[in-house]
C-alpha angles and dihedrals in degrees: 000000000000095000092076083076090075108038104067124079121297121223108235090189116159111261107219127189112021120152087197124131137194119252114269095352108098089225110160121221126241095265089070125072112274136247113271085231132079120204108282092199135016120232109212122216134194122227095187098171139111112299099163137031131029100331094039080109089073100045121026097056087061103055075055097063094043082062089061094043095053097041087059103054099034083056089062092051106273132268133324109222120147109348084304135097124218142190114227111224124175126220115207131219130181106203093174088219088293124146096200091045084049097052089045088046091055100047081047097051091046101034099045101006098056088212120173102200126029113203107193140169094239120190113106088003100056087064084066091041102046091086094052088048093053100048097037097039089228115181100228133175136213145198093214120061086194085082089066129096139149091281098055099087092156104043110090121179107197098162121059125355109211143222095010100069085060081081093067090055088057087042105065090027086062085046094052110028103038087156082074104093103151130061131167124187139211127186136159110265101241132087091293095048106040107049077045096060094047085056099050096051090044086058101044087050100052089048087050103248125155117233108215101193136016121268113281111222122194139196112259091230095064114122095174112070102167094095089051090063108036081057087045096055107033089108103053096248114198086210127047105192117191102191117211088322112169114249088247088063093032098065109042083048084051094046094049087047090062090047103054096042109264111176099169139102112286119203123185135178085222140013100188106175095017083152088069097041099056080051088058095042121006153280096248087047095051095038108121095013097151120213132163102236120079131199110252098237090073117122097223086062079063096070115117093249085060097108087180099100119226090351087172088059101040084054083044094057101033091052079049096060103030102029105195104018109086107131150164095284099034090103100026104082079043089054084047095050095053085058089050101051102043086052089055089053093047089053108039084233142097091184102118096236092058092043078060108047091051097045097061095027094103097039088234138081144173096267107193090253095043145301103325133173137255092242132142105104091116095044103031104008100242126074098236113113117100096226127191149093124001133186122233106216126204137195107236113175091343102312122093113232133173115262098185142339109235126188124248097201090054088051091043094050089055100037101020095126101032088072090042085059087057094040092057095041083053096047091241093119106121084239096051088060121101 
């Protein structure tokens, strides 16, 4: 299964040489000359997220990439906030996907660690979180919107902003391929799963695609998926769509795809490890899957609206050090870090109220794909989701490239309601969560 990727032992080697930056912070790269300061004080971060187990995908890569991160801009002398400089070190969790873990990983990180920002995952593990929040007044981010209501004051998610950017991958499917009228879908039945779902129905209907079945939802826990797709594709879909399904459920349903004959369209929140599924098929079998995360080599991520800095380099050196593990969140906490930092140098302050004060104060922020807006109130009802454009990614002769970026907002103004509609059917409204 794909977890054993993240449970053996992780190289720490000392990356030389980069000429990499972080985004918006005028940080200089180790082939320059240095800075004549070094750090006067160390500001320390949580990454309270999966590290191990079936959802480590999600998480590990991404504490990764923050290495990289840190080692960057600590290389060029550290940050500037406040008439102070400052080292950036990151304290790992592994929550296992765990509320309860979770919720023993946060008051760890506060209480001993002294941390001033928490990135996470969320999902099932922001439920164990939400209390400590609430008492500390942690500043804590997370991948899944879904997580946020009225009463999160203190949960940003300034990175992706999922599900809903499932809908721009239908979108421009709808626009290329029209010949494609029948979809069915499958997802595990959990937070990830389930918003998920309501969004891509939402999208299909609005495209105008026929379900021909409902949703199968399956228990986390399944290992044979034979069965799930023989049910999936009974009817002849033109379209298999896999949800946000974790990689260790996307490539066995793939694999047995290919084995029982599927011919038709296959769309996919996320494709971590492409790379291992066309071995086990085929490229012709893979060609036009369409996902929503791209590598970071690719020359779209290059355009002048791109604020991820040296996005080619930093896939270079991660790739370097974690051959093989590159996958849809190792630059997002990253992303998210070059938000952070810039908001504590805009507000003197690494205390995590002012960060995010001045993070949202404009109502805007540099999103990694381009200047994007705090939104989310009608959705979510909090404005705290950093919403704009999102590329839809697709697999052509084996390597995944984008395709086009498509903006959420646009999608949201036609069909806002529609997926409000499917949110509420599925439970998955801010106000339906208990």
């Amino acid at each position: 299964m794909i977890a054993k990727f993240f449970q053996k032992g992780v190289s720490r080697r000392k990356f030389l040489g980069t000429t990499a930056s972080a985004a918006g912070l005028g940080l200089v790269g180790s082939t320059l000359p240095k800075r004549a300061f070094a750090a006067d004080k160390t500001v320390k971060v949580g990454f309270l997220a999966p590290l191990t187990g079936p959802v480590a995908a999600w998480g590990k890569p991404g504490l990764d990439g923050c290495e990289i991160w840190a080692e960057w801009v600590n290389d060029a002398g550290g940050l500037e906030i406040g008439g102070e400089t400052y080292a950036v070190e990151f304290v790992g969790y592994d929550n296992e996907y765990d509320p309860a873990k979770a919720r023993a990983g946060a008051t760890k990180l506060i209480r001993e660690d002294g941390v001033k920002f928490i990135m996470m995952l969320g999902g099932d593990t922001w439920a164990g979180v939400e209390r400590v929040a609430d008492q500390t007044g942690m500043l804590f981010s997370t991948l899944l919107p879904s997580d946020l209501g009225p009463e999160t004051t203190t949960l940003i998610a300034p990175a992706e902003v999922h599900p809903v950017y499932n809908v721009t991958g239908v979108e421009w499917m709808a626009e290329q391929h029209p010949d494609l009228k029948t979809a069915v879908i499958c997802a595990q039945d959990d937070a990830l799963g389930l918003p998920s779902v309501a969004t891509y129905l939402a999208a299909f209907e609005a495209a105008g695609i026929e379900m021909q079945q409902e949703p199968l939802l399956f228990d986390p826990a399944t290992t044979d998926f034979a069965p799930v797709v023989t049910k999936l594709i009974s009817d002849n879909p033109d379209i298999v769509c896999l949800d946000t399904c974790y990689a260790d459920y996307v490539h066995p349903i793939v694999e047995q795809l290919f084995q029982q004959g599927y011919e038709g369209q296959i769309i996919s929140c996320t494709a971590d490890f492409y790379d291992q599924m066309v071995e086990k098929t085929s490229k012709e079998f893979m060609e036009g899957f369409i996902f929503q995360f791209p590598d970071f080599d690719d020359p779209e991520l290059n355009k002048d609206f791109i604020n991820f800095k040296d996005p080619n380099k930093f896939f270079e050196v991660y790739n370097e050090r974690h051959p093989g593990e590159w996958g849809a969140v190792s630059w997002e906490y990253a992303s998210i870090m070059d938000l952070w930092a810039a908001a504590a140098q805009k507000a003197g302050s690494v205390e995590p109220d002012a960060v995010l004060e001045a993070m949202t104060a404009d109502g805007s922020g540099k999103h990694a794909f381009g200047d994007a807006d705090w939104w989310g109130e009608d959705l979510f009802g909090i404005d705290h989701a950093l919403v704009g454009n999102w590329p839809v990614v697709r697999i052509e002769d084996g390597k995944a490239r984008i395709m086009a970026y498509k903006s959420i907002p646009e999608w949201y103004d036609k069909h806002g309601e529609l997926l409000k509609k499917h949110m509420a059917d599925f439970g998955q409204m801010w106000n339906q969560r208990g």
